[in-house]
C-alpha positions as CSV (number, residue, x, y, z in Angstrom):
1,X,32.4,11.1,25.9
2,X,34.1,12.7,28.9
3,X,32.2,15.4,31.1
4,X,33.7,18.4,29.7
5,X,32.0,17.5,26.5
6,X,28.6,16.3,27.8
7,X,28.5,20.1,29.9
8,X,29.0,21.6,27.1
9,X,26.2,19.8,25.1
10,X,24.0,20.2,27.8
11,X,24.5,23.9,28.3
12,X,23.9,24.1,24.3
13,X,20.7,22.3,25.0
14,X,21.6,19.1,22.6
15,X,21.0,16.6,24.5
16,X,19.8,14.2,21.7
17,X,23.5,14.3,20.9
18,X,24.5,13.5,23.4
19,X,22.7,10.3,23.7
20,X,23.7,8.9,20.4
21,X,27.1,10.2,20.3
22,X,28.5,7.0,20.4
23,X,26.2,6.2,17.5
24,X,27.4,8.9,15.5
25,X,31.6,8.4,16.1
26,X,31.1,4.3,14.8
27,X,28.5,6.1,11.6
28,X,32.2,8.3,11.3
29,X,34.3,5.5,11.5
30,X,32.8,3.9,9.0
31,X,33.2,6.8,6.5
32,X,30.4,6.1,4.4
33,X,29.6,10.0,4.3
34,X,31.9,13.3,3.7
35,X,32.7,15.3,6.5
36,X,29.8,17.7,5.3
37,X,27.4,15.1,4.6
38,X,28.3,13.7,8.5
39,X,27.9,16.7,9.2
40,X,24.1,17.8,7.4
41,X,23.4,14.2,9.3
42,X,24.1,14.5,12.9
43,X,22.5,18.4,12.7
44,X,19.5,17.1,10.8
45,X,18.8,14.3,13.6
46,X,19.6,16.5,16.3
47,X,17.2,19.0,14.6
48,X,14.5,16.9,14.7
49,X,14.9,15.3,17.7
50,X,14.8,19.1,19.6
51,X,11.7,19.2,17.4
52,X,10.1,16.3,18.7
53,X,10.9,17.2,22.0
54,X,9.1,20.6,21.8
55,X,6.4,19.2,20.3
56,X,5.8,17.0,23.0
57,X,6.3,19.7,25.3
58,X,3.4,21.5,24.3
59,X,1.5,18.5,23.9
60,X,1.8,18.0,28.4
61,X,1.4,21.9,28.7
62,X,-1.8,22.0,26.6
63,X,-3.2,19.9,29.7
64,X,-5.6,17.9,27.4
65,X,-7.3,14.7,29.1
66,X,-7.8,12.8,26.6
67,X,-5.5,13.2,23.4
68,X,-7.8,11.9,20.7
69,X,-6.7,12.5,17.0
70,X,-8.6,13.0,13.9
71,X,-7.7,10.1,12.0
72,X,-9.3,8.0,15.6
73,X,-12.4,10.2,15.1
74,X,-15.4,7.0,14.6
75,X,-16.8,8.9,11.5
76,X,-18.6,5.6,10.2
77,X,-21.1,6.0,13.5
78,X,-21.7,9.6,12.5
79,X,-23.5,9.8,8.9
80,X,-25.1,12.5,9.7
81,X,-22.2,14.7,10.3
82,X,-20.2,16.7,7.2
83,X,-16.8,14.8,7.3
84,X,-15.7,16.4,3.8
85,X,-16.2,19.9,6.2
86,X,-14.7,18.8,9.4
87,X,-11.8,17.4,7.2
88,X,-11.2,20.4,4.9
89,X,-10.9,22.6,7.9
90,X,-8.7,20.2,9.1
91,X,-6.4,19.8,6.6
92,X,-6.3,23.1,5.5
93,X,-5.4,24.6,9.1
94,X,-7.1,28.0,8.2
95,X,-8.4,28.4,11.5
96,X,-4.9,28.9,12.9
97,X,-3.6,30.7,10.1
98,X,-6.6,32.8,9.6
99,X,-7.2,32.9,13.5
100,X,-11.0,31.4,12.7
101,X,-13.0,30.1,15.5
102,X,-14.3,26.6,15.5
103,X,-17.7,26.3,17.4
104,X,-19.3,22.3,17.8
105,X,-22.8,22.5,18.6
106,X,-24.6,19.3,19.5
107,X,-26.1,16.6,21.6
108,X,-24.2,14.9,24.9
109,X,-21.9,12.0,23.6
110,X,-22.3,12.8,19.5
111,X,-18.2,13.6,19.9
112,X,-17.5,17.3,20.1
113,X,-14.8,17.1,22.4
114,X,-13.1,14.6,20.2
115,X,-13.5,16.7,17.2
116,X,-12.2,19.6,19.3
117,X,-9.4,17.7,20.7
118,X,-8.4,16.9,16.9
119,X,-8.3,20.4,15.7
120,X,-6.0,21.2,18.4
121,X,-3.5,18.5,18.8
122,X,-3.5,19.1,15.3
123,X,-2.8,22.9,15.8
124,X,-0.1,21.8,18.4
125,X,1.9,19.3,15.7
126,X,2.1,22.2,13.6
127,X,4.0,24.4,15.9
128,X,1.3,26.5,17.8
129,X,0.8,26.6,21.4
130,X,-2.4,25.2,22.9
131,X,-4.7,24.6,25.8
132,X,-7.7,22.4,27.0
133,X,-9.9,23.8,29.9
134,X,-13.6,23.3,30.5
135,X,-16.2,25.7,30.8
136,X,-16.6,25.2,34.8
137,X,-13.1,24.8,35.7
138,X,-12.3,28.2,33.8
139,X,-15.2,30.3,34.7
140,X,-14.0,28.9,38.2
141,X,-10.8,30.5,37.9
142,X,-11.6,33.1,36.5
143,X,-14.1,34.1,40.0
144,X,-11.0,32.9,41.6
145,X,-8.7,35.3,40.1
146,X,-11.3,38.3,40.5
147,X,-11.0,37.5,44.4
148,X,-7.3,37.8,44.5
149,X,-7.2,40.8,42.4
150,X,-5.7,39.0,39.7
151,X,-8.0,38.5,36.7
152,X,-6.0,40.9,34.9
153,X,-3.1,38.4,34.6
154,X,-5.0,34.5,34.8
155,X,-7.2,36.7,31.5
156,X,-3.9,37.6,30.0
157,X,-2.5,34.0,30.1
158,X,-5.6,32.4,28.6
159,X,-5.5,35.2,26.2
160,X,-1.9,34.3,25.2
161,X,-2.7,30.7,23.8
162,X,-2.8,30.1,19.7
163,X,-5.2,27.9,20.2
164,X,-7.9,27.8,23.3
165,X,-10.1,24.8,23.4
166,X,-12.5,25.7,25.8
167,X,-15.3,22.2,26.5
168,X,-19.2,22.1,28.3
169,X,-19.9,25.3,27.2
170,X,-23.4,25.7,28.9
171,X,-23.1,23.2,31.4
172,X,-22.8,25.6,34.7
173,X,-24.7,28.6,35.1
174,X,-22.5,32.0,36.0
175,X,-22.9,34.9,37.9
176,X,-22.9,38.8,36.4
177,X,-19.2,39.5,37.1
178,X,-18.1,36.0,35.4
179,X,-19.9,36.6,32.5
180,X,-17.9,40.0,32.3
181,X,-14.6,38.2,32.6
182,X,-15.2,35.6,29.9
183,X,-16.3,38.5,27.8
184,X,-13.7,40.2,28.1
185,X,-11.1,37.3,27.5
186,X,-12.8,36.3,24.4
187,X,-12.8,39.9,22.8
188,X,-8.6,39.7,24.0
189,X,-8.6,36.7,21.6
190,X,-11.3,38.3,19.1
191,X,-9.2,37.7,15.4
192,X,-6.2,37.6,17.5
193,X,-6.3,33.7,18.4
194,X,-8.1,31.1,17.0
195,X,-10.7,29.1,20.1
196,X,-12.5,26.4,20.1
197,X,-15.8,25.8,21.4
198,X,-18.0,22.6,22.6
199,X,-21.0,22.8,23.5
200,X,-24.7,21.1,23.9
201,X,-27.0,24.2,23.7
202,X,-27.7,26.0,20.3
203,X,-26.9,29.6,20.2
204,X,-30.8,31.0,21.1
205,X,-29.6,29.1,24.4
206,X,-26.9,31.0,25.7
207,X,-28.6,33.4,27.6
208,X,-29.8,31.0,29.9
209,X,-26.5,30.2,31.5
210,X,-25.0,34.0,30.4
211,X,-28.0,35.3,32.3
212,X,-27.2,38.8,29.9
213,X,-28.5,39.2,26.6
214,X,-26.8,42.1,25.5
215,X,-23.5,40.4,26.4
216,X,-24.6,37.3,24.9
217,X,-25.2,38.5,22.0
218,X,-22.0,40.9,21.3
219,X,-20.0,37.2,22.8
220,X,-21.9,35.7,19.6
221,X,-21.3,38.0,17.3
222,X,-17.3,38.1,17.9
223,X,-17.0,34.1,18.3
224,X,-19.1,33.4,14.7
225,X,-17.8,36.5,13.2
226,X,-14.9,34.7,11.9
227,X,-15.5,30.9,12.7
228,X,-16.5,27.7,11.5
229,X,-20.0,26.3,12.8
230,X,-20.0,22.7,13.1
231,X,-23.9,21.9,13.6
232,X,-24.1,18.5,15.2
233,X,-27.8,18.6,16.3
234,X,-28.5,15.6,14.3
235,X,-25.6,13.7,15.6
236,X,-26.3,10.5,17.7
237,X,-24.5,9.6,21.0
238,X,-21.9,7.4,20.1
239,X,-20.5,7.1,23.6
240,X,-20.4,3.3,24.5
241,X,-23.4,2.8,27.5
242,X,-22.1,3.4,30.9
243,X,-19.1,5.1,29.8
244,X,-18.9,8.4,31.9
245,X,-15.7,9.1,30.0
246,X,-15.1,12.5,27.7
247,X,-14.1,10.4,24.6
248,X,-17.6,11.0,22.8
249,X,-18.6,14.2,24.5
């Protein structure tokens, strides 16, 4: 391949061609296909390959920890939890086509984060755009953006995600203001996007780290109004002893 060709490939953004284009003049050679078949071939493969690529792509941008998948989740330790549920939700993917909300209430360890992790790498594979943030570092920059006079534009970039996990709901307390700004983000994604919620305290709980009932409750209202409650109250920890990790959260 000479560099006039390999420019041009690169300024079409084929680069998977590019690698294998040795590969591909030797499959030619050999004539085993038609020139249309040869053809359908290399553009299938390169398809896929810009595909795969993407994929990954939003896989690093969606900033998630720990990528745990469904089919790792431990299910076996967790009789008490609906798996026919979790898994039709899954499988279905209603919750990004319908733009449902997933909420995961339960006990530290029991695995929230991993089922939340699962819904959204699975939302990712599928072609949506995605994002893992905890509770404390986004109410953190969201008082950070207030300061700097620019909540207006970190709210409109969490808005913009398909799918928002956001993990430890509950687990830092938050002042007046921050309570208005997460408000205000989740009614920019109310039936617009689809978010995911973690967290350890049931929903009679909330006000004691929203500090505002009538906020509270509207924030309620919107995130259960269209939404899946998984209720893992019943749940054991299955996080191995003196693992300080997120896998079981």
């Amino acid at each position: 391949m000479n560099d006039e060709l390999l420019i041009q490939l690169n300024y079409l953004r084929i680069t998977g061609l590019a690698e294998k284009w040795t590969e591909y003049i030797k499959q030619g050679e050999r004539g085993k296909m038609s020139h249309e078949q040869f053809l359908r071939h290399v553009a299938a493969e390169s398809y896929a390959a810009k595909r795969a690529y993407a994929r990954e792509m939003r896989i690093k941008r969606a900033a998630i920890p720990e990528l745990l998948l469904m089919g790792t989740f431990p299910f076996a330790l967790q009789p008490n939890l609906q798996r026919k549920r979790v898994m039709n939700i899954y499988d279905s993917l209603d919750y990004m086509l319908k733009k449902q909300n997933i909420i995961l209430v339960g006990p530290t360890g029991c695995g929230k984060t991993g089922l939340g992790t699962g819904y959204l790498a699975h939302a990712i594979e599928s072609g949506h755009t995605g994002y893992f943030v905890t509770f404390p570092e986004l109410i953190s920059k969201l008082y950070k953006s207030m300061a700097a006079h620019k909540e207006d534009r970190v709210l409109k970039t969490y808005a913009s995600y398909d799918c928002l996990l956001i993990d430890e709901l509950g687990y830092v307390d938050i002042e007046p203001a921050q309570t208005g700004l997460f408000f205000r983000l989740m009614t920019m994604r109310h039936r617009r996007k689809t978010t995911i919620v973690t967290s350890n305290l049931g929903f009679s709980e909330w006000t004691t780290f929203l500090k505002n009932e009538q906020l509270t409750a509207a924030l309620i209202d919107r995130l259960t109004e269209n939404s899946s409650v998984i209720n893992m109250k019943n749940c054991k920890s299955i996080r191995p002893k003196g693992d300080d990790s997120k896998t079981a959260k």
